[in-house]
GUVO-242921 format. One record per residue (C-alpha): residue in one letter; z, x, y. Coordinates in steps of 0.25 Angstrom, whole numbers, plus 5000, padded with zeros to 4 digits. Example, Ala and Ser with C-alpha at 12.3 -4.5 7.8 and 13.67 -1.06 7.14 Angstrom:
a503150494982/s502950554996/
END
This chain:
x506350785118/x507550715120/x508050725105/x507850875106/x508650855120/x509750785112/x509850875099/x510051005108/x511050945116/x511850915104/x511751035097/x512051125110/x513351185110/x514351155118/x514951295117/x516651325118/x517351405129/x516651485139/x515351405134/x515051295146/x513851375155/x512551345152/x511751465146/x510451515156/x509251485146/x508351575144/x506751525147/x507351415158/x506451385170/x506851435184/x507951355190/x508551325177/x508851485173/x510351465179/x511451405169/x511351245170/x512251155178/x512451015180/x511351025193/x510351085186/x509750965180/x509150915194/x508851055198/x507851065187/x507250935188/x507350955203/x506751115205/x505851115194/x504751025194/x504051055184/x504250965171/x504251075159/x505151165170/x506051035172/x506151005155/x506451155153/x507451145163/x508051035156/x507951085142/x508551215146/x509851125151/x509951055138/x509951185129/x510851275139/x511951145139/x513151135129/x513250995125/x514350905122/x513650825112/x514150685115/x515450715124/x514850705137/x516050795141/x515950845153/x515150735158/x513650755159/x513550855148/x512750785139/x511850735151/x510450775151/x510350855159/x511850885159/x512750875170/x513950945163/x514251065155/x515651085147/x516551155158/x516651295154/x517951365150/x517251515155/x516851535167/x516251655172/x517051735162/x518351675163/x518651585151/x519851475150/x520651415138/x521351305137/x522951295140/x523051415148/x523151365162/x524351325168/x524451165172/x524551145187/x525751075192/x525450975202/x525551005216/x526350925225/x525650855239/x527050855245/x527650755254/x527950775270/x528750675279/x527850585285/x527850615300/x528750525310/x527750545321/x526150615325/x526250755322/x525650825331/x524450915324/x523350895326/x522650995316/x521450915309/x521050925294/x520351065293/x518851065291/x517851135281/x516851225289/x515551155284/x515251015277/x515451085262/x516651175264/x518251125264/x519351175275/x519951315273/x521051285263/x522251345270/x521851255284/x522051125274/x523251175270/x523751205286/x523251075288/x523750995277/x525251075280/x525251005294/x526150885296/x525350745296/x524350725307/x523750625312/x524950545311/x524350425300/x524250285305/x524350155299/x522750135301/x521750235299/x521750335310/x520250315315/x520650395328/x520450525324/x519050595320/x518850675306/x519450795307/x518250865301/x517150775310/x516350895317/x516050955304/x515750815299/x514950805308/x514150915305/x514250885290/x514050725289/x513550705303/x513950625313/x514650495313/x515250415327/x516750455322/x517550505310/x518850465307/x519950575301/x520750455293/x519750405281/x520550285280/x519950155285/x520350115296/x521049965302/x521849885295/x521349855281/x521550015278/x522850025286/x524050075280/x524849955275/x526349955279/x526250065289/x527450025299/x528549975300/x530250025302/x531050015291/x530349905284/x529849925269/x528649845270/x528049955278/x527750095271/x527650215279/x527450345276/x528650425273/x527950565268/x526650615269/x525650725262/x524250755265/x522950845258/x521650865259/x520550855248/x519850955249/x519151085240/x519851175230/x520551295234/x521751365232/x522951315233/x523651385246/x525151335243/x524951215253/x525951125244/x526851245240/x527951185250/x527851045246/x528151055231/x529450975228/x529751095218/x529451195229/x529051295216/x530751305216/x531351205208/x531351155193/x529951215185/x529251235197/x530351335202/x530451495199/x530251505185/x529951355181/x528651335175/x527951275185/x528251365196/x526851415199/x527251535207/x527851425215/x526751395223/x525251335222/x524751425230/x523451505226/x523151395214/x521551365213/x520751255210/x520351295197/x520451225183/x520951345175/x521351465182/x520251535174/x519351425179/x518451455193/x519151395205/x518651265208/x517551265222/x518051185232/x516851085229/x517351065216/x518751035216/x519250935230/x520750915227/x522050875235/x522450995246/x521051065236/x522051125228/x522651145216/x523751105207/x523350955209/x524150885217/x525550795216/x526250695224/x527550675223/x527950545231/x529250445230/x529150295231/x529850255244/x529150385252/x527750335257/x526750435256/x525650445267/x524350555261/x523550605269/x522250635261/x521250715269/x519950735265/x519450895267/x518050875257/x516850925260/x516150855270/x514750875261/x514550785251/x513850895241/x514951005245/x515750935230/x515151015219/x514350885214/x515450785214/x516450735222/x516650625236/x517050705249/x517550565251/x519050525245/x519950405244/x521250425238/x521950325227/x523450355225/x523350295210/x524050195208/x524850185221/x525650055227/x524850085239/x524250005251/x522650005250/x522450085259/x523050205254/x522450185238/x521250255242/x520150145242/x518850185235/x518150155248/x519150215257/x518750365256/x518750475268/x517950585270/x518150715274/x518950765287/x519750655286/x521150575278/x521650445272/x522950425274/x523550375260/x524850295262/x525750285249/x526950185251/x527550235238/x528250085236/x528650025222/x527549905220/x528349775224/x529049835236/x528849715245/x529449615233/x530249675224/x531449765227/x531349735241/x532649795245/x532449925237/x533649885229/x533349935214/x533550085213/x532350095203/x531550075215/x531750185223/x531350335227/x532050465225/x532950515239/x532850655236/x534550675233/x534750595221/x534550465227/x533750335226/x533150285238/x532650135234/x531550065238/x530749925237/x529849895224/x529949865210/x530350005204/x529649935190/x528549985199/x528750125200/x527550235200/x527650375193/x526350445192/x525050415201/x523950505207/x522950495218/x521550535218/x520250505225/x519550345222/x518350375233/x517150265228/x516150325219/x516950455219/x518350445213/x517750515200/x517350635207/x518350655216/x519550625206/x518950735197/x518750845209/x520250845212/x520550725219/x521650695212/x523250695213/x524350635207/x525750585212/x527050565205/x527950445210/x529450475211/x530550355211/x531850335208/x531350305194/x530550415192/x531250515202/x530550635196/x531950685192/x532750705179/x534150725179/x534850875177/x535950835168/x536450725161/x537550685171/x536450675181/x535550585174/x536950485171/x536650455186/x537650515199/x537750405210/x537450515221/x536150545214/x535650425208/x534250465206/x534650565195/x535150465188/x534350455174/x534050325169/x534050345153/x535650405157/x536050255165/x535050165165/x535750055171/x536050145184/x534850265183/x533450235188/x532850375187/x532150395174/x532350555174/x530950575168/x530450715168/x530450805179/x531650885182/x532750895190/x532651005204/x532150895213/x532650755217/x531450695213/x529850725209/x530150855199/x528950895191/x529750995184/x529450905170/x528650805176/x526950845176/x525950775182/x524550805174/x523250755179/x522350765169/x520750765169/x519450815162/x518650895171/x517350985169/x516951105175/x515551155177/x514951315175/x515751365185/x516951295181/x516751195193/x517251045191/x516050995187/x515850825188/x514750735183/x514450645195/x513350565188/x514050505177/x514450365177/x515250345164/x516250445168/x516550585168/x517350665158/x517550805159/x517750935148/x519050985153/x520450915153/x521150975164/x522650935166/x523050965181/x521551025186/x521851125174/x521051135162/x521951135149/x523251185156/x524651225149/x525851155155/x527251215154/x528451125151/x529851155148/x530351095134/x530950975140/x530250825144/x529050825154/x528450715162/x526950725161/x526150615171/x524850625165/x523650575173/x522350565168/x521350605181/x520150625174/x518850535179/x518450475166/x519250535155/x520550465148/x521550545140/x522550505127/x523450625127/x524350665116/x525350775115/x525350885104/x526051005101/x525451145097/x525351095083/x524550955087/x525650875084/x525850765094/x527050775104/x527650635107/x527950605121/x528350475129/x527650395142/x528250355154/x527250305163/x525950245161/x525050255174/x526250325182/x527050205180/x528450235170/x528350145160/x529650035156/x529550115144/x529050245139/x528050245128/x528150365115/x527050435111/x526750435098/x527050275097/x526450185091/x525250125099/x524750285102/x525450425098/x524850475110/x524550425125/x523650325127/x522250345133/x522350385148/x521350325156/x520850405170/x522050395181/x523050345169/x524350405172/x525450425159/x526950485160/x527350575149/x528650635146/x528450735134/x529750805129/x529750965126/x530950995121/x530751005107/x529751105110/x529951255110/x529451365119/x528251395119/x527751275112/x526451225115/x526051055117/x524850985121/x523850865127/x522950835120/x521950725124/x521350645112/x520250555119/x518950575117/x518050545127/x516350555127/x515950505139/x516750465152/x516650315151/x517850305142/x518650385132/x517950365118/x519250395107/x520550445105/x520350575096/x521450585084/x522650655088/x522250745075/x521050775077/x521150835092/x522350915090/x521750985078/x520451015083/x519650925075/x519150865087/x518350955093/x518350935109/x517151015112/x516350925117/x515350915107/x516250855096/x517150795105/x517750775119/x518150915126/x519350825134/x519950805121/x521250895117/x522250975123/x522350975137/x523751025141/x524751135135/x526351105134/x526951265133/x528351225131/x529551305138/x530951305136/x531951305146/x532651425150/x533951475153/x534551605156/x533551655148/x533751565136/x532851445130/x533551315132/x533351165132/x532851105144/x533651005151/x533150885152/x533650755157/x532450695158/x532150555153/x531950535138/x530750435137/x531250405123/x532250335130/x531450225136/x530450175126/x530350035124/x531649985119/x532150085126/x532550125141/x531550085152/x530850155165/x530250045174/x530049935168/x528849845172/x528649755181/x528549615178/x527649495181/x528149365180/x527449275171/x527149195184/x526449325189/x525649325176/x525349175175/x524649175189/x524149285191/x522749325194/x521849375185/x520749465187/x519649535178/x519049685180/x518149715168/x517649865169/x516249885163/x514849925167/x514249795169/x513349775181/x513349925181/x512250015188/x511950165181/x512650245192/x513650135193/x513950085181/x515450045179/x515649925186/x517049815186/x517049645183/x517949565190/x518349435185/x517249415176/x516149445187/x515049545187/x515249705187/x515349765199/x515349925205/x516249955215/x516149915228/x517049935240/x516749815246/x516949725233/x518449645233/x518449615216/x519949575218/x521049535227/x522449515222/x523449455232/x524649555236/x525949515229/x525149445217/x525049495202/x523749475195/x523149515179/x521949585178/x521249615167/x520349745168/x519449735155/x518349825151/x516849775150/x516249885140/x516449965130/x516450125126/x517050115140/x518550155146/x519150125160/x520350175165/x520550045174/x521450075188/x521949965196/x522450025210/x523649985217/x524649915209/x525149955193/x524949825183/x525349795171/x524549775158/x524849655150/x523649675141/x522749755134/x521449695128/x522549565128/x523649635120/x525049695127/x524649845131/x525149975123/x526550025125/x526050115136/x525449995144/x526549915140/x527549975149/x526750035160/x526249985174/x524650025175/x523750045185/x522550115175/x522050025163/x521350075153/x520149975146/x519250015135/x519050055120/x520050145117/x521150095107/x522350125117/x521550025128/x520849905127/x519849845135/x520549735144/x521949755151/x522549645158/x523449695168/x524549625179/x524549685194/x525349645207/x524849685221/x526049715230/x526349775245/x525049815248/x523449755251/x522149805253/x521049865242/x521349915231/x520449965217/x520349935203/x519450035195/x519150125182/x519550255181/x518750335174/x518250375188/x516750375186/x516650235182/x517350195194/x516750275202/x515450215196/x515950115199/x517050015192/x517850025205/x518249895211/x519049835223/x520249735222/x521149715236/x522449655238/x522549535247/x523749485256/x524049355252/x524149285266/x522949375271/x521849405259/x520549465265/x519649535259/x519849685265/x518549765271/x517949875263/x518050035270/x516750095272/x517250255273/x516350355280/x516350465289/x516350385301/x517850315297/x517950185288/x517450055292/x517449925282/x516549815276/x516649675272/x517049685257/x516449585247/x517549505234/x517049465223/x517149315219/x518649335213/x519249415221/x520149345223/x520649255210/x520049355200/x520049265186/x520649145194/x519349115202/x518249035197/x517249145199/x517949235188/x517549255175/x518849345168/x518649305154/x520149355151/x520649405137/x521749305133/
END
């Protein structure tokens, strides 16, 4: 039987467009006569006891289902019974093709003064009208307008009752409180260096924004007024390409526009809207969130997936502990967390103390350079921030819970310079000053981005999330909760958009590329129309400029290297030799079969002339072109012309060449007595629904477990760590939270050129030929305490769960912090458990690290 099983499954088509529903079989039982989906399985076997009844059911599943042979793509399709189907590209008559939606531009948050004192609302978080439904759209909106209220404090705010409490009540039942801030409460979650006049040591908010997660709806224009463009300057003015009717108003949540609207069950983003969002935030101005939770009170009111629980990580923050979104930390419902994000340059408190370099320092909105504390070497470009709730960080990720957010400095101001006078440097407006014109005396960079605001335009500076989804019948998202090796969807969507066309002028673009899928990596190569390749240059690995910018071709990879989950990399791409009309691409050339790790890099060749077919029966449907370039030229009085463009030429500053921010060093004293530590990612000690699990120093695997201490630096020290991987036919994206390190070797030889020059916070460990299975990395611990994470991000495995807990110490005062216990009630805490080095990691006489040489 099952040999039959097996040779019909491979032999069933998989069908092309339009081809994704399952067909109503004739002779089929009663119960099973409707089209089959992922929930049928357990109907059958559930509604119809008896055993021929229950076999036909299941055979009539296996006939009706195209197959993708041995691509498990999307993930569950090749179960038996499955779980998946390809995500149609027809729905109920309307049928999509590739590269003929237009990509969304990010949205902004917006930033608001931080108020000097209580305001005196006293509106309260509008509520749904039973335990599945969400507010009314345009009463979040009112609310979220309103100026900040309750005023936030440096402890969580344990006074006030959940804004929704009745109908929770009603929903959850009854508790002896509920608490409105999620944050726990007392002194280990308080807000580290909360007061204080006039003394850097403490870092108050300076501005402020607040949104709700909530359902998909339409976008009502709630951000229109807080675009730093305001739809009237550069590309996103009147007849710039990005104008959008000069408003976001009326957008849907929908992954085409010929795709069905997403249910407000389905997609649970930032506001619950759409374009994704953006924020846009300058080191030296602290950012308070306030992130309020408006899910469902009902667990099952998710469309099959999906925590009404979040926990927000700002990836990869200098931030205190308690604002990086602690796996354990979460909150529910009717209530916030108050995020604070210093937005300080790692070694504030020891290096640059008096804020005398000008490369440390933040734009003052007229041309000038405000200076600040730190060590500029560590300046942040490109981050985002997304949910990190324990068990659900995969689900939630993938359903929209996710934002990015650009860093500007006075290294990278976001600003480029209008002429070439300007960009030789003018004393009254020193931040407009280009470097590659004076280095000696200019710190701005002048990358791409253009020139009608002071800092932060996004005229030619792109910020592209991109991530395979998976759609079900109805062209719902659809996710495979049950799998534990990862899940990889059909569908490569760059900006929630399935294979969008971008617009760009012929002139040099910034693209910050984030991979924000949950278990698939990308390698990208740029081609043109006629598949030739493009070359390009990078400039940040992991948001972090590099000291110098790397060419593709080169010699170690004619395209990028493999980009793990959460991996961030800076492009700058020059069209200017192209002409009107003329037509470029990404193109994605890694193959995966399953989730737990991407299997090959697929010739240049054979992609890009079709001899791989990416049908998901020969080959993987996430292969090939994702995103369209349509080339325009500048205009003038009616007439083509050349685009200005003072931008930075990365060509400039390869190695040999000029440099952006060159890395920070450690002493060879630092290295010689530094702590070592081991984290080998494997499955051993797994369980089935558990099966990824993390060694430390040597010692036994281990799941995650809130409560477990594996490490504990000491605040001001430098360690090594060497993250290793204990399998093979595996891959795992590694992030280490909190500070950015260095890698000094990989699989004990000096990095590729793009490690070589770049500050990380992802490593990659496993078999493909651009990684290798050990990185030894070195890391400091500065300015702040408390828990922290280190974990893979191929979000299924952590979230299954090689997950694990490392805290900074104080040096005069090292205890071991309690563990939150979240629930509807408020937080209260536990005694946490260490393991045996915790503390000296490879030094103790209880490790067993067995380091490569």
């Amino acid at each position: 039987m099952l040999n039959k099983i097996n040779n019909r499954m491979n032999l069933a088509e998989h069908g092309t467009v339009g081809v994704g529903h399952y067909p109503v079989m004739p002779n089929k039982p009663a119960n099973c006569s409707r089209p089959i989906g992922p929930k049928d399985a357990l109907e059958c076997s559930s509604n119809q006891l008896n055993t021929a009844v229950i076999m036909a059911c299941f055979l009539s599943m296996i006939a009706a289902r195209p197959v993708h042979a041995a691509f498990n793509i999307p993930t569950g399709v090749t179960d038996i019974p499955p779980a998946a189907v390809p995500s149609p590209l027809c729905i109920n008559g309307q049928c999509v093709t590739a590269f003929t939606a237009p990509l969304l531009m990010f949205e902004e948050f917006g930033l608001r003064a931080m108020p000097t004192s209580p305001p005196s609302n006293t509106s309260r978080l509008p509520g749904p009208l039973d335990c599945q439904s969400l507010p009314n759209g345009q009463d979040l909106d009112n609310f979220i307008k309103e100026p900040l209220h309750p005023f936030p404090t440096e402890a969580a705010n344990e006074l006030l009752p959940n804004a929704w409490e009745a109908k929770i009540e009603e929903c959850a039942g009854s508790f002896p409180r509920t608490v409105l801030e999620g944050r726990p409460p007392g002194v280990w979650f308080a807000h580290q260096r909360w007061t204080g006049v006039n003394d850097r040591k403490y870092i108050y908010p300076k501005v402020y924004f607040q949104s709700a997660q909530t359902g998909a709806r339409k976008n009502l224009g709630l951000r229109d007024l807080y675009q730093r463009h305001g739809y009237s300057k550069g590309e996103f003015g009147s007849g710039g390409l990005y104008h959008s009717s000069g408003t976001a108003k009326n957008i849907e949540v929908k992954l085409h526009p010929m795709l069905p609207v997403q249910r407000p069950d389905t997609v649970w983003t930032f506001d619950g809207t759409f374009p994704p969002k953006l924020l846009m935030a300058r080191y030296g101005e602290s950012i308070l969130f306030r992130h309020y939770n408006a899910l469902p009170i009902d667990d099952t009111a998710n469309h099959g997936f999906g925590s009404k629980e979040i926990s927000t990580h700002e990836h990869n923050g200098h931030n205190p502990a308690e604002s990086d979104g602690y796996t354990a930390s979460w909150f529910y419902p009717g209530e916030f967390y108050d995020y604070n994000w210093p937005m300080i340059l790692a070694g504030h408190d020891s290096i640059n103390a008096l804020a005398s370099v000008p490369a440390a320092g933040m734009p003052d909105g007229n041309g000038g350079i405000i200076k600040i504390p730190g060590d500029w070497r560590e300046t942040m470009s490109t981050h985002w921030f997304h949910d990190h709730k324990l068990d659900f960080t995969a689900q939630n990720v993938y359903k929209g819970n996710a934002a990015m957010m650009n860093y500007y400095s006075a290294v990278d101001r976001g600003r480029e310079a209008t002429n070439a006078i300007e960009a030789r440097g003018d004393a009254k407006k020193p931040g407009y000053g280009c470097h590659y014109a004076n280095p000696g005396k200019n710190v701005n960079l002048c990358l791409p981005s253009g020139t009608a605001l002071d800092w932060g335009n996004r005229d030619y500076d792109v910020n592209l999330i991109i991530a395979d989804k998976a759609w079900d019948q109805d062209g719902q998202l659809f996710f495979n909760i049950f799998n534990t090796d990862g899940f990889l969807g059909d569908r490569v969507t760059v900006n929630w958009q399935w294979k969008p066309y971008l617009d760009v002028r012929a002139r040099r673009y910034r693209f910050r590329l984030l991979n924000g899928s949950v278990s698939r990596y990308f390698k990208i190569a740029l081609v043109n129309a006629q598949g030739q390749r493009v070359p390009f240059h990078m400039i940040a690995n992991d948001g972090n400029l590099m000291e110098h910018t790397v060419p593709f071709p080169n010699a170690e990879s004619a395209d990028l290297p493999s980009q793990g989950i959460a991996e961030r990399y800076d492009i700058v791409v020059d069209f200017k030799n192209f002409k009107d009309g003329d037509k470029l691409y990404f193109v994605n050339l890694l193959e995966h079969d399953n989730g737990r790790g991407p299997k090959q890099a697929i010739p240049f060749e054979d992609v890009v002339s079709g001899v791989y077919q990416a049908d998901g029966i020969n080959g993987d449907p996430g292969v090939g072109k994702f995103l369209e370039f349509r080339v325009h030229s500048c205009v003038q009085k009616g007439r083509p012309v050349s685009c200005p463009d003072y931008s930075m030429n990365p060509a400039d500053y390869v190695e040999g060449g000029l440099q952006m921010i060159p890395l920070p060093t450690f002493t060879a004293d630092e290295l010689q007595n530094a702590i070592h530590r081991k984290f080998e990612f494997g499955r051993s000690n797994g369980t089935d629904t558990q099966p990824w699990t993390i060694k430390t120093d040597g010692g036994q695997g281990l799941n995650m477990d809130p409560h477990r201490l594996s490490a504990a630096p000491t605040g001001g020290a430098a360690e090594i760590w060497h993250i290793v991987n204990g399998g093979s036919g595996w891959s795992h994206p590694v992030h280490v939270h909190f500070e950015e390190g260095q890698i000094l070797k990989r699989g004990g030889k000096a990095p590729p050129i793009w490690e070589k020059w770049a500050r990380k916070d992802v490593y990659r460990i496993g078999p493909l030929t651009d990684a290798t299975d050990s990185v030894e990395m070195a890391i400091r611990f500065r300015e702040f305490a408390g828990t922290y994470m280190e974990h893979c991000h191929n979000t299924q495995h952590e979230d299954k769960a090689m997950l694990m807990r490392w805290d900074i110490q104080d040096q005069l005062n090292p205890i071991v912090l309690p563990t939150p216990v979240s629930g509807w009630e408020g937080v209260s805490y536990e005694s946490s458990n260490v393991l045996p080095t915790y503390k000296d990691g490879c030094d103790s006489p209880l490790a067993d690290c067995q380091l490569l040489p």
